[in-house]
DSSP file (Angstrom, degrees, kcal/mol; ACC not computed):
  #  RESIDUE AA STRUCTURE BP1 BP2  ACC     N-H-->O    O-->H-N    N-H-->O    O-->H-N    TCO  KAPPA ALPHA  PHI   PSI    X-CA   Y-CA   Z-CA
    1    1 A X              0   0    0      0, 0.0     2,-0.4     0, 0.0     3,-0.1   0.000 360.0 360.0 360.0 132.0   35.4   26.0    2.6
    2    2 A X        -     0   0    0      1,-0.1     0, 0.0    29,-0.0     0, 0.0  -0.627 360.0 -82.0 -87.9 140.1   38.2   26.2    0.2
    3    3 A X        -     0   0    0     -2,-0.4     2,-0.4     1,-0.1    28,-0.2   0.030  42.5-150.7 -23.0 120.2   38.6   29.1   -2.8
    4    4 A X  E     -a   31   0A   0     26,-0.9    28,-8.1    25,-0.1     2,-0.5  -0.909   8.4-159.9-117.4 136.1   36.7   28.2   -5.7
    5    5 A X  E     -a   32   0A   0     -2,-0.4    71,-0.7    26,-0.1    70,-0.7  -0.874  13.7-175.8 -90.9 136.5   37.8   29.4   -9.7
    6    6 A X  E     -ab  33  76A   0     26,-2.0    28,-1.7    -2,-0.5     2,-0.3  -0.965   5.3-166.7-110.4 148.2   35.1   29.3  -11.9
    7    7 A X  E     -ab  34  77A   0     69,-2.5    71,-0.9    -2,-0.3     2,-0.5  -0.827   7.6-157.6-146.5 100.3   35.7   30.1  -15.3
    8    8 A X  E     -ab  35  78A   0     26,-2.4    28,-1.7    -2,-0.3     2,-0.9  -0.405  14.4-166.7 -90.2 137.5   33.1   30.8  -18.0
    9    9 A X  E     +ab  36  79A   0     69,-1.9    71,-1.3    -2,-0.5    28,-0.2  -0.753  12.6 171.6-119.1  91.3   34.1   30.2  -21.5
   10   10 A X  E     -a   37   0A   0     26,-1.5    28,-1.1    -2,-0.9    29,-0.2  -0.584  43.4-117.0 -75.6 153.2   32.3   31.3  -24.9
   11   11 A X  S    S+     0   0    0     69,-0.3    28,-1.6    26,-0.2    -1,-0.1   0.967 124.0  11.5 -62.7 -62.6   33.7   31.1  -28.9
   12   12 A X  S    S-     0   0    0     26,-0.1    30,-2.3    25,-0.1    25,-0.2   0.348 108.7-113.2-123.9  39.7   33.4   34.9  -28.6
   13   13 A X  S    S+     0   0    0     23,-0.7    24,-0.1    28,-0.2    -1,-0.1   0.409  85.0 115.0  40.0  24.3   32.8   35.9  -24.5
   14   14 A X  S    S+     0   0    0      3,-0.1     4,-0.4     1,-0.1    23,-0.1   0.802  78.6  22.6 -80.0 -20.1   29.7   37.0  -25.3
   15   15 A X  S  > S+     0   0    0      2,-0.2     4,-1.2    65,-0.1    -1,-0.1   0.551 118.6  63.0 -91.6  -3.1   27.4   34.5  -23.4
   16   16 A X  H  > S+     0   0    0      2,-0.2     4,-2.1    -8,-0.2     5,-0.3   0.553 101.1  49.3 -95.6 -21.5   30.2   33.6  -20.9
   17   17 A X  H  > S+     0   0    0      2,-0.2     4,-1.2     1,-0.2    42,-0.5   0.768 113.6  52.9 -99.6  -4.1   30.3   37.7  -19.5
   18   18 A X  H  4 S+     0   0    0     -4,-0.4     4,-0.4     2,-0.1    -2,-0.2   0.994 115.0  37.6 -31.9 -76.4   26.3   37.0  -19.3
   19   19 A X  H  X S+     0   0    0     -4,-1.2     4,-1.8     1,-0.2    -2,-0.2   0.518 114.4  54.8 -18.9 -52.5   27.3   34.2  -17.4
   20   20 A X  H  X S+     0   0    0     -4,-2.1     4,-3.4     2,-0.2    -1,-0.2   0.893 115.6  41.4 -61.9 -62.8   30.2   36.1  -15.7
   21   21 A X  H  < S+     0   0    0     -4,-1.2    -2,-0.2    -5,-0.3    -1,-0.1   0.778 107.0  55.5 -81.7  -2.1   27.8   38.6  -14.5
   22   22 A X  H >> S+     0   0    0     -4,-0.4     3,-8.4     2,-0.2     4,-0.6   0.899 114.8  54.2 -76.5 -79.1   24.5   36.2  -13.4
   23   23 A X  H >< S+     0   0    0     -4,-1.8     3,-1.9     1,-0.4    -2,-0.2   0.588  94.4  61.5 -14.8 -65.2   27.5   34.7  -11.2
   24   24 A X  T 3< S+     0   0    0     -4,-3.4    -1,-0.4     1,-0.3    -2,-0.2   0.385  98.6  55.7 -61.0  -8.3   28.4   37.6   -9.8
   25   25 A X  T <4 S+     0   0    0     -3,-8.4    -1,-0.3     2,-0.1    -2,-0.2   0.263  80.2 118.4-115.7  24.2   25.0   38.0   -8.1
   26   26 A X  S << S-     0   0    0     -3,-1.9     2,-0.5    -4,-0.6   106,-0.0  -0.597  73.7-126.5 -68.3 147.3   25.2   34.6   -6.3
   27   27 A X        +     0   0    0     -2,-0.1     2,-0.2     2,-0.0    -1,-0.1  -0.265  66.4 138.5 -64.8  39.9   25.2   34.8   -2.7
   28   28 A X        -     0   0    0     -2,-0.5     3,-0.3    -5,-0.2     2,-0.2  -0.540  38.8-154.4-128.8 144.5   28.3   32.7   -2.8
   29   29 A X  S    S+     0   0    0      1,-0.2   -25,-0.1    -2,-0.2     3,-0.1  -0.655  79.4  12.1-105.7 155.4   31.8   33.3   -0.3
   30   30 A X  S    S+     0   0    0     -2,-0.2   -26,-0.9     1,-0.2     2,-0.3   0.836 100.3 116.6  44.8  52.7   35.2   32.4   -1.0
   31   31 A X  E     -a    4   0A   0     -3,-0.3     2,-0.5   -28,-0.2    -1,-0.2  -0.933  43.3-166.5-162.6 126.8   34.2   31.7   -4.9
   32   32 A X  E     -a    5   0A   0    -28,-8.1   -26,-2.0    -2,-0.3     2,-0.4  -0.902   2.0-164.9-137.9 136.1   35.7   33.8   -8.1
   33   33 A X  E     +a    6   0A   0     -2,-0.5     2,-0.2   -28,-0.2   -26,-0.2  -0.811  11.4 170.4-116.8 130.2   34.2   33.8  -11.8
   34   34 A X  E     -a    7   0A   0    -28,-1.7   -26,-2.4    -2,-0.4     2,-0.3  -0.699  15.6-156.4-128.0-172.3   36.0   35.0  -14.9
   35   35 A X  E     +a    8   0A   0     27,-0.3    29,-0.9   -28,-0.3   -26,-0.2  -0.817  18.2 154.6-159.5 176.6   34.8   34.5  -18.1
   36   36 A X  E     -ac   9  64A   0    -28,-1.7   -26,-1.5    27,-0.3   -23,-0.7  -0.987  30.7 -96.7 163.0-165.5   36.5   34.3  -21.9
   37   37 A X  E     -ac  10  65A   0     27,-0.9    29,-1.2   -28,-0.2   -26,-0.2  -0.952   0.2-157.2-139.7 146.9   36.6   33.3  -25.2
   38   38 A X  S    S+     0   0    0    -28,-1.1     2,-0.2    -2,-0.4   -27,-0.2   0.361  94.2  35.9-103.3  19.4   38.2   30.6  -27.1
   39   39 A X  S    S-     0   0    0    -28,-1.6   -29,-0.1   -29,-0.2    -2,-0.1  -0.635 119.6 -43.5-108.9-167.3   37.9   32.5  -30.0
   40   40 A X        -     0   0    0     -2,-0.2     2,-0.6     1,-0.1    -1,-0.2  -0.334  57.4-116.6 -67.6 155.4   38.1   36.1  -30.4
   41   41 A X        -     0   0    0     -4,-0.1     2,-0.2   -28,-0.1   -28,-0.2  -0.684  32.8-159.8 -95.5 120.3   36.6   38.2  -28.1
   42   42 A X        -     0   0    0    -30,-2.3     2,-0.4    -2,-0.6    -1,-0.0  -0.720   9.1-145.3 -83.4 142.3   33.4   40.7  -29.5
   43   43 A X        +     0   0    0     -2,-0.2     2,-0.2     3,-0.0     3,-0.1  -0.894  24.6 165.6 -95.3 146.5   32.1   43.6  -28.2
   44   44 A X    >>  -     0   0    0     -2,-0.4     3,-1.6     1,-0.1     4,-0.6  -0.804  38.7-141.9-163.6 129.5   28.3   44.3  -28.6
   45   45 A X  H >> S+     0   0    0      1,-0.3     4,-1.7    -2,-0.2     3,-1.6   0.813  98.9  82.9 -85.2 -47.0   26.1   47.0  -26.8
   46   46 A X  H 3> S+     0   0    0      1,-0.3     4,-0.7     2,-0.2    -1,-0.3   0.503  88.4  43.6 -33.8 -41.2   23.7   44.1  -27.0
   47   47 A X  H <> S+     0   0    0     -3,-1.6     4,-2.4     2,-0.2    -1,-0.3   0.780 116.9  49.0 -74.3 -49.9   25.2   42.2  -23.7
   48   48 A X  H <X S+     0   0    0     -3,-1.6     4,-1.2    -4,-0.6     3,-0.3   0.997 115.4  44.7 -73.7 -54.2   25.4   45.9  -21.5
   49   49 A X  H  < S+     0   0    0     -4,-1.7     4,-0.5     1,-0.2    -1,-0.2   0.770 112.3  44.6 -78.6 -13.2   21.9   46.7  -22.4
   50   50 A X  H  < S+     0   0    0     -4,-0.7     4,-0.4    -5,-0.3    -1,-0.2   0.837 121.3  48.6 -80.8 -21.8   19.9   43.0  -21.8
   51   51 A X  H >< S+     0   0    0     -4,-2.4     3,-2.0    -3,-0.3     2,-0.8   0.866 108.3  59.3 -62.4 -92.1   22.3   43.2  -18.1
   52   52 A X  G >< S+     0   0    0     -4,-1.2     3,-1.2     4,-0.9    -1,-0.2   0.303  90.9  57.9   9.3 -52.8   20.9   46.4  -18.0
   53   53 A X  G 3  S+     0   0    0     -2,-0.8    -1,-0.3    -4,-0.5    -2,-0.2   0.712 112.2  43.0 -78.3 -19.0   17.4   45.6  -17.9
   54   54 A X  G <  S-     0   0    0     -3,-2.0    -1,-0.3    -4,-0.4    -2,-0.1  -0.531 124.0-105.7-115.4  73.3   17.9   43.4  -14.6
   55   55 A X  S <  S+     0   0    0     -3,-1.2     2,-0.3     1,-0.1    -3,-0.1   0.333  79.1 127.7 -38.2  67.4   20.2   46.2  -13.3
   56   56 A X        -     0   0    0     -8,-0.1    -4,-0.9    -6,-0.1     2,-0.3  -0.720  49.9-146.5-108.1 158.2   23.2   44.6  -13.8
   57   57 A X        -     0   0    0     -2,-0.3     2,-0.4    -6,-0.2    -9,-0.1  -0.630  32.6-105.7 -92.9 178.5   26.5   45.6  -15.6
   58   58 A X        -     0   0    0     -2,-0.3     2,-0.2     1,-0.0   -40,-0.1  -0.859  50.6 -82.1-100.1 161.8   28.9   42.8  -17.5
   59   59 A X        -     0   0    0    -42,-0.5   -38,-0.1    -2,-0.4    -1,-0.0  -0.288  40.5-148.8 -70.8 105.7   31.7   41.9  -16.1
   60   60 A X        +     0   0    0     -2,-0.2     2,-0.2     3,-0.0    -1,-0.1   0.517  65.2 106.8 -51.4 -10.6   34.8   44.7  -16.8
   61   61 A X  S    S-     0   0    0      1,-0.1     3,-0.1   -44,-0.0    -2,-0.0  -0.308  78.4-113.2 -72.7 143.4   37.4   42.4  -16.7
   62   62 A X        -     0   0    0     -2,-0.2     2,-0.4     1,-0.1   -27,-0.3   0.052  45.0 -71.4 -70.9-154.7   38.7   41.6  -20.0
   63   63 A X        -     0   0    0    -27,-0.1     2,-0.3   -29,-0.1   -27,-0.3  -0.786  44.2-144.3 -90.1 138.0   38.5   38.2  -21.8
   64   64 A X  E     -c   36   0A   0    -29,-0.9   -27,-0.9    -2,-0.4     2,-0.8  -0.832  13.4-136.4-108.5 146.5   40.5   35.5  -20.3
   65   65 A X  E     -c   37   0A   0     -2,-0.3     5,-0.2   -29,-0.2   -27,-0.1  -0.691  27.0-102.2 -86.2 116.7   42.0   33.2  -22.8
   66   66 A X        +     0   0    0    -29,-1.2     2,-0.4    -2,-0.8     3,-0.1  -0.012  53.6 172.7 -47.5 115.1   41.9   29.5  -22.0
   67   67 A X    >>  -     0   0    0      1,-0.2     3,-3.8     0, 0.0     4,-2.5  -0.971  45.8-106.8-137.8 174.6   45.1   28.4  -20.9
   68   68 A X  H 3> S+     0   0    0     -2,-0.4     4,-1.6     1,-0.3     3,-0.4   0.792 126.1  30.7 -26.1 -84.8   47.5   25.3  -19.3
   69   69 A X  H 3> S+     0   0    0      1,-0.2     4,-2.5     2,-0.2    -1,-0.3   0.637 119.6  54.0 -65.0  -8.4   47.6   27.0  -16.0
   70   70 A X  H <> S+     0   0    0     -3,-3.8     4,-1.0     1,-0.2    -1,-0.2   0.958 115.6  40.5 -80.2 -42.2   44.1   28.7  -16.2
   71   71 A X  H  < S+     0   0    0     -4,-2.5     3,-0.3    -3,-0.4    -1,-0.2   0.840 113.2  53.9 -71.5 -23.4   42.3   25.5  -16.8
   72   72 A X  H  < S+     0   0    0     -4,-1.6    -1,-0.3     1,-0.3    -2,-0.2   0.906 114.5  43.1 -71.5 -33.8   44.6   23.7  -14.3
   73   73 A X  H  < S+     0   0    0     -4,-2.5    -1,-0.3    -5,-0.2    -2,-0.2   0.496  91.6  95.3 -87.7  12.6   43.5   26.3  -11.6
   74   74 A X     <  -     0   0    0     -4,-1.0   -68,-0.2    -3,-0.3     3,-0.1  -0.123  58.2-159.7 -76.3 177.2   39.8   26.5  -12.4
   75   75 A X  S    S+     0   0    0    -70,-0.7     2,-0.2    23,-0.1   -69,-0.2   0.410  84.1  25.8-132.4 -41.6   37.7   24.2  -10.1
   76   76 A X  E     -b    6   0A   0    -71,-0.7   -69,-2.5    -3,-0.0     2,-0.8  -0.915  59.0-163.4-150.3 153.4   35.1   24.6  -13.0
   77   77 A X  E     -bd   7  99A   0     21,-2.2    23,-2.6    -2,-0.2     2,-1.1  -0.866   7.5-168.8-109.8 112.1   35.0   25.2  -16.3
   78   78 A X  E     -bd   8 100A   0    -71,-0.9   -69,-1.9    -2,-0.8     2,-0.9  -0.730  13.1-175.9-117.9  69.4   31.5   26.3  -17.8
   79   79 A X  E     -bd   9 101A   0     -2,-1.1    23,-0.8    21,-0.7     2,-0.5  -0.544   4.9-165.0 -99.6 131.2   31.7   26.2  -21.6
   80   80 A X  E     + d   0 102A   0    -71,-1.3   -69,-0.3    -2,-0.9     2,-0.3  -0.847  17.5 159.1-109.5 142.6   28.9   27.4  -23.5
   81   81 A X  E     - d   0 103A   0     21,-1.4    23,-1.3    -2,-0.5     2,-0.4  -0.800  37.8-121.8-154.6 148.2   28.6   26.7  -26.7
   82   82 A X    >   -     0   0    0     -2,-0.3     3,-0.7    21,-0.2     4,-0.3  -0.964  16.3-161.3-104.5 103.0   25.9   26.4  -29.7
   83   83 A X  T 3  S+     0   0    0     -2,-0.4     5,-0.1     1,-0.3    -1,-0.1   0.586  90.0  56.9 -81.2  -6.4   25.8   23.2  -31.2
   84   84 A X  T 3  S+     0   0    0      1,-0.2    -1,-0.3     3,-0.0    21,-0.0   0.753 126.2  17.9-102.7  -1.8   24.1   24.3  -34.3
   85   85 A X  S <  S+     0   0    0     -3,-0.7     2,-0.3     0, 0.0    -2,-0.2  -0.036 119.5  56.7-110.9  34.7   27.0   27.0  -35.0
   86   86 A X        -     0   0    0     -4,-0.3     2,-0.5    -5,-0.1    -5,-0.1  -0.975  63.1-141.2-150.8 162.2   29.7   26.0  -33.1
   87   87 A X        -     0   0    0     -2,-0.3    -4,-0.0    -3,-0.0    -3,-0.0  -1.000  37.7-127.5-134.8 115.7   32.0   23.2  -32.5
   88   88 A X        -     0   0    0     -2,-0.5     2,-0.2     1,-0.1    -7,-0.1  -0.117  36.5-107.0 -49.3 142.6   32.7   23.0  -28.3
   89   89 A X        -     0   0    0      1,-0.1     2,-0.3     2,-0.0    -1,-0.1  -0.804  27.1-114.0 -81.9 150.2   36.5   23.0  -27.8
   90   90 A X        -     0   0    0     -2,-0.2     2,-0.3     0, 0.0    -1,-0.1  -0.672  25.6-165.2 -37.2  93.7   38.3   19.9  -26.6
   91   91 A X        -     0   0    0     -2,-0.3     8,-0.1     2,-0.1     5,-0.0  -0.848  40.9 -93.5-108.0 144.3   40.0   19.9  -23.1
   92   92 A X    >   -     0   0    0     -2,-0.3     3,-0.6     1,-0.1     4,-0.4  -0.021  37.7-105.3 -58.2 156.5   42.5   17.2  -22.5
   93   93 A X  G >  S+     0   0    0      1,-0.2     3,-3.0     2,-0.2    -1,-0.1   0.704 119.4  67.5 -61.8 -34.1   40.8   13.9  -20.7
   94   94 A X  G >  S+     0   0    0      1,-0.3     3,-0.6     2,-0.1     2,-0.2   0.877 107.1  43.0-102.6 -79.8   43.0   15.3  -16.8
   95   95 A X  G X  S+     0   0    0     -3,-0.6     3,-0.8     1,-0.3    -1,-0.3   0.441  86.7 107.8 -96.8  -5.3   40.3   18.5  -17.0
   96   96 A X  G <  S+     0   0    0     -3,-3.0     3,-0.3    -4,-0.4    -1,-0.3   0.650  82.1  52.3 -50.1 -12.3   36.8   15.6  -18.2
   97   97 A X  G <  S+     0   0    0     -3,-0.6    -1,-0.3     1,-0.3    -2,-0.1   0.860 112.5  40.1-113.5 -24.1   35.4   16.2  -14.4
   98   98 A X  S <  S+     0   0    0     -3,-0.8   -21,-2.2   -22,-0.1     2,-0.5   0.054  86.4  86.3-111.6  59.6   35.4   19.5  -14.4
   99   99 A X  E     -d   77   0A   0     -3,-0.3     2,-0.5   -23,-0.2   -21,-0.2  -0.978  57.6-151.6-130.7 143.8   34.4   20.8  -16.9
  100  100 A X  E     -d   78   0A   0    -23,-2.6   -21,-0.7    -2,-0.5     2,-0.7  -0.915  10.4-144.3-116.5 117.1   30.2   21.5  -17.9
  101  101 A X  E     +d   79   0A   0     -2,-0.5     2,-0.6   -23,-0.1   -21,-0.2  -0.796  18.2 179.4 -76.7  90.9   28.7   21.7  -21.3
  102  102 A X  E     -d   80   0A   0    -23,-0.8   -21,-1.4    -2,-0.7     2,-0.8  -0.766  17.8-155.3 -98.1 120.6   25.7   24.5  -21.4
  103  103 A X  E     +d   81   0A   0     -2,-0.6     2,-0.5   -23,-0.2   -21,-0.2  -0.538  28.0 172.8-108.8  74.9   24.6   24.2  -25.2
  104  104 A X        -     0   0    0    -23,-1.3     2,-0.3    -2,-0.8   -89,-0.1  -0.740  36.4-105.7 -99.4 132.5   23.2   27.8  -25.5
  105  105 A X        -     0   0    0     -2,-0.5     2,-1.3     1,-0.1    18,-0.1  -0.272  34.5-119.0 -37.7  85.3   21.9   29.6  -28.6
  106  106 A X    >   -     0   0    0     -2,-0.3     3,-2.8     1,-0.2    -1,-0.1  -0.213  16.7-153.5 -53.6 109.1   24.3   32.3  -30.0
  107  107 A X  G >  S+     0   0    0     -2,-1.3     3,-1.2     1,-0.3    -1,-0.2   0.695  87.7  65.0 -21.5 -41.3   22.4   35.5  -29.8
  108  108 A X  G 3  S+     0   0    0      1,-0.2    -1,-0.3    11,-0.1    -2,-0.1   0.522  76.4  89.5-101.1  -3.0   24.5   37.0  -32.7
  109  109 A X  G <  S+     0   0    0     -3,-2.8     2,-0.4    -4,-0.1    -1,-0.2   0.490  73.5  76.4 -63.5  -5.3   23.1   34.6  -35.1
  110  110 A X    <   -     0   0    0     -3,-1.2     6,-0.0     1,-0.1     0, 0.0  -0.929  54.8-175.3-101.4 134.7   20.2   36.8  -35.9
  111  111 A X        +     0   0    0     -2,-0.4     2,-0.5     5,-0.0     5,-0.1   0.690  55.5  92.8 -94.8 -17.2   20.7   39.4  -37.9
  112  112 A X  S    S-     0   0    0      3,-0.2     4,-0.5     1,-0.1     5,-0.4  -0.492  72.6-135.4 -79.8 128.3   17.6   41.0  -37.9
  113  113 A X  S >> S+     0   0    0     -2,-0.5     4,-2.0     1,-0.2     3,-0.6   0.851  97.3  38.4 -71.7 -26.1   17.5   43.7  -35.2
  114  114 A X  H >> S+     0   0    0      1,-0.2     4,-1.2     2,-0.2     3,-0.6   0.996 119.5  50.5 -56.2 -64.8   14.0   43.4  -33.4
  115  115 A X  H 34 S+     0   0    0      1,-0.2    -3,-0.2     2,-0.2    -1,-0.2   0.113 111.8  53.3 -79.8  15.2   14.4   39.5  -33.7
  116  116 A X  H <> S+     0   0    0     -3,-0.6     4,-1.6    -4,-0.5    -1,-0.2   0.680 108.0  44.5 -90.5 -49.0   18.1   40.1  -32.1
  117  117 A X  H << S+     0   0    0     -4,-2.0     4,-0.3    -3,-0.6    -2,-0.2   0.874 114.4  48.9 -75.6 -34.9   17.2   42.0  -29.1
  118  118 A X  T >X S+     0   0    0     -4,-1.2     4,-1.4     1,-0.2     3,-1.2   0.879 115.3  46.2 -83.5 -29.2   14.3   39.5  -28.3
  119  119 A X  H 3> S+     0   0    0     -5,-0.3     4,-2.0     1,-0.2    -1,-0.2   0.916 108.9  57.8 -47.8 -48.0   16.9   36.6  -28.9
  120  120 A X  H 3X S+     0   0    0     -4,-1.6     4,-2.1     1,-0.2    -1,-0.2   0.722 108.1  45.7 -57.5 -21.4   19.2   38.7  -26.7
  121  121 A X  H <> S+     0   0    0     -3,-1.2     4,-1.9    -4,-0.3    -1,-0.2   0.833 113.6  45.5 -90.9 -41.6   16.6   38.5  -24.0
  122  122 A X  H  X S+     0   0    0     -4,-1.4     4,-2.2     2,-0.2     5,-0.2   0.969 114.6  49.5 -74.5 -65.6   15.8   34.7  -24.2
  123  123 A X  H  < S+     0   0    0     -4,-2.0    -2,-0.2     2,-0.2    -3,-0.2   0.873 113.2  46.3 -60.2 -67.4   19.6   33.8  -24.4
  124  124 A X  H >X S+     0   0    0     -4,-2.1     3,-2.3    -5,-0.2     4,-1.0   0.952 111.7  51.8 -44.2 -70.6   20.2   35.9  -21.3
  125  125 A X  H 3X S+     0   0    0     -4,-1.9     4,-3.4     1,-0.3     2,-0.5   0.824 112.9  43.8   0.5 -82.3   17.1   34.4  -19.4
  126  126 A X  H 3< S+     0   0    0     -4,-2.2    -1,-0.3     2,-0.2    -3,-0.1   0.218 111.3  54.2 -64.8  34.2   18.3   30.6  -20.0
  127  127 A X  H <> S+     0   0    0     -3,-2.3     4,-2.3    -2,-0.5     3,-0.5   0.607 109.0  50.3-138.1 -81.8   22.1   31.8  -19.0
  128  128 A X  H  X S+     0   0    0     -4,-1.0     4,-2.4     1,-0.2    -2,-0.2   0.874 119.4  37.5 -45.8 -61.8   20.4   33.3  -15.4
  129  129 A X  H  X S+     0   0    0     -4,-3.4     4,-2.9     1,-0.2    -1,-0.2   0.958 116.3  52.1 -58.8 -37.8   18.5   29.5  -14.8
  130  130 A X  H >> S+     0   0    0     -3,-0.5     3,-1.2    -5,-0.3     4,-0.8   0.962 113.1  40.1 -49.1 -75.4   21.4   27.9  -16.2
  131  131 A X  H 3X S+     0   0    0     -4,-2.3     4,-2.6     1,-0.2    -2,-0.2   0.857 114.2  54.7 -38.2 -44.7   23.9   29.9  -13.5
  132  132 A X  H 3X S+     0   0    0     -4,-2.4     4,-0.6     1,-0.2    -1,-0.2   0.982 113.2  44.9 -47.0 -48.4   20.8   29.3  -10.5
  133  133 A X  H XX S+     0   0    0     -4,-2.9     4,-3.1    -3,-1.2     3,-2.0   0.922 111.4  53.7 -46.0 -53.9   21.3   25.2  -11.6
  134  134 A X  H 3X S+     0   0    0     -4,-0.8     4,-3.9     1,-0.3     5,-0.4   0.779 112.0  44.8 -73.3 -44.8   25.5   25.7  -11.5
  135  135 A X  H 3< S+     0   0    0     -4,-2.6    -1,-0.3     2,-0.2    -2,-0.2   0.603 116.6  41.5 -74.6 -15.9   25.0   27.0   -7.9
  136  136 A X  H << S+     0   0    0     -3,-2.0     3,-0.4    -4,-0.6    -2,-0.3   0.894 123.3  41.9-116.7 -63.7   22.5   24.2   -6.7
  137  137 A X  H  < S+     0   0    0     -4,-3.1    -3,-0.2     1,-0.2    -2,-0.2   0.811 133.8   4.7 -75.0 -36.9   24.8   21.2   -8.6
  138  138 A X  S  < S+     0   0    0     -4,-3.9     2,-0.6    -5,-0.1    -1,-0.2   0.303 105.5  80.6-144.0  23.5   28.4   22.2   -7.9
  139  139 A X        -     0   0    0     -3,-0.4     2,-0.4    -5,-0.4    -1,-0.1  -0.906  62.4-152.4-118.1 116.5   28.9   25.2   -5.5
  140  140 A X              0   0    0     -2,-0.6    -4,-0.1     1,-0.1    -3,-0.0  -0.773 360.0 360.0 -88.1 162.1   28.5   24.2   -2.0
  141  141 A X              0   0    0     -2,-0.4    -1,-0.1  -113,-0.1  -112,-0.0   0.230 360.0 360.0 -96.8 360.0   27.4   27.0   -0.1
């Protein structure tokens, strides 16, 4: 089996180091996931404490910013996005097969804090079935 990049991509790397860190508990060899933003990258306690609760951390690595050589060395590229506050980025037509469109809810669109955390909870949830799918469609084992 050859080395696989995977590369999870958010507007601000919060649902991608979700993402980042669901990965990390694939049984998977010879396969390495970073995560990043194309916009700026946020911090929010909100990400360490819903990992938390299935005793995971998020990912310490910092955000990686999509670029020429990152996207060329990825294998896939897993941008999540919220289509009713977000506009997906554009990757040139050379990157159309690998790259996967997850259209997931930003979490930080609630302001209210009860109705955050349980948002935080759901958003993580579908980000763990999503990664289980990612592993059964394009990772061979």
């Amino acid at each position: 089996m050859t080395h696989k990049l995977i590369y999870f991509l958010s507007q601000s790397h919060i649902r991608s180091s979700i993402a980042h860190a669901w990965a990390k508990k694939l049984p998977l060899r010879d396969v390495t996931f970073i995560s990043g933003s194309w916009s700026k990258a946020r911090d929010t306690n909100f990400v360490n404490d819903v990992l938390h609760e299935f005793s995971m951390e998020a990912p310490n690595s910092f955000s990686y910013t999509p670029s020429q050589k990152l996207l060329e060395d990825a294998d896939l590229i897993v941008t999540i996005y919220d289509s009713t506050h977000e506009i997906a980025p554009h990757f040139p037509d050379t990157f159309n097969k690998k790259v996967v469109y997850w259209d997931i809810e930003d979490p930080e669109c609630i302001s209210e804090l009860p109705t955050k955390w349980a948002h935080y909870q759901e958003v993580c949830d579908t980000i763990a079935l999503s990664v289980k799918q990612l592993k059964k469609a394009f990772i061979e084992v």
